[in-house]
N, C-alpha and C positions, 0 to 999 in steps of 0.2 A: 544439410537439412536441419532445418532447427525443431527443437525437443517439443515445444510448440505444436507445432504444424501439423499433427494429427489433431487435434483435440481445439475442439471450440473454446474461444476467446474473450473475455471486453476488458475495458482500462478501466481503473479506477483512480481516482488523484488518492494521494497520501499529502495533509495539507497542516499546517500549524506553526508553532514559534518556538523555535528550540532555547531551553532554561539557559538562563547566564551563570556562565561560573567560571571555576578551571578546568578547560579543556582536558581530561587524563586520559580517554579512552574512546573508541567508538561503541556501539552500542546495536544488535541486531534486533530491529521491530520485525514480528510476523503479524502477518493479517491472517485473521481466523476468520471461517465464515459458519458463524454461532449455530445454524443449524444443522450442522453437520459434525460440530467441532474437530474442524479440521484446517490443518495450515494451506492457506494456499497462495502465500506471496511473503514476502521479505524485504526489507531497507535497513540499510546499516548509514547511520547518523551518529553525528558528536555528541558521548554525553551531557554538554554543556560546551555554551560558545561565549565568548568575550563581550559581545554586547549582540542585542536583537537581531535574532536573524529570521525569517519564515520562509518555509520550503513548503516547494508543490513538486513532486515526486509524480509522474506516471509508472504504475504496474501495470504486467499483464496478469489474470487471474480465472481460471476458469467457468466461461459461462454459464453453466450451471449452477452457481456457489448464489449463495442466498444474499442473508446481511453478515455485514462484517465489522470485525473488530481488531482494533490494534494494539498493542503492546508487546511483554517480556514474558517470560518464565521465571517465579522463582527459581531458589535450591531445590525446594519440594515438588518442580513442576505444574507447579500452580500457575494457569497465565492471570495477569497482572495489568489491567487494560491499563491504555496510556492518557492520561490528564488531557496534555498538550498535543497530542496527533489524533488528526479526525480521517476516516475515509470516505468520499467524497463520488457520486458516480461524474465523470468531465459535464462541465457545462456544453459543451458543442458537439451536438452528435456529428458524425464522422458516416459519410458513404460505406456502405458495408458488402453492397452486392460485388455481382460477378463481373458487371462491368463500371462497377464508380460510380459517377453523379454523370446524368446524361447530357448536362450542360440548355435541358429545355426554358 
């Protein structure tokens, strides 16, 4: 049973163009959802990639969670929203009931 599975759901993209540079490290982004400030998703991406790269990332995130925002944490704990990653609700809604899309 996944840790999920009690608790209501929606996706959100994680979308943008990761910096050029030297690769040294990955790099953990948390999605905050500012009115609540509180974490409620995560992506680990390359500090920096060798030439243009853009990523579309799907999270899940709890339905309830408001507007969001992405970035780091300082040393001081301070979050640090991110330039270059946006979060996005999916352009294509997706059947959600109990039995799917009823094919009418």
């Amino acid at each position: 049973m996944s840790y999920i599975a009690g608790f209501a759901v929606m996706e959100v993209a994680v979308r943008g163009v990761l910096p050029i540079g030297d690769t040294t490290e990955n790099v953990p982004y948390f999605i905050l959802d500012t009115a609540k400030n509180t974490i409620v998703g995560q992506v680990i991406l390359p500090k920096a990639v060798k030439r243009s790269l853009a990523v579309a990332v799907t999270v899940k995130v709890p339905a309830a969670a408001g507007s969001f925002a992405i970035g780091t944490f300082d040393d001081g704990g301070n979050f640090q929203a991110c330039s270059f990653l946006r979060i996005e609700s999916p352009a294509v809604a997706r059947p959600d009931g109990a039995v799917g899309p009823s094919g009418r």
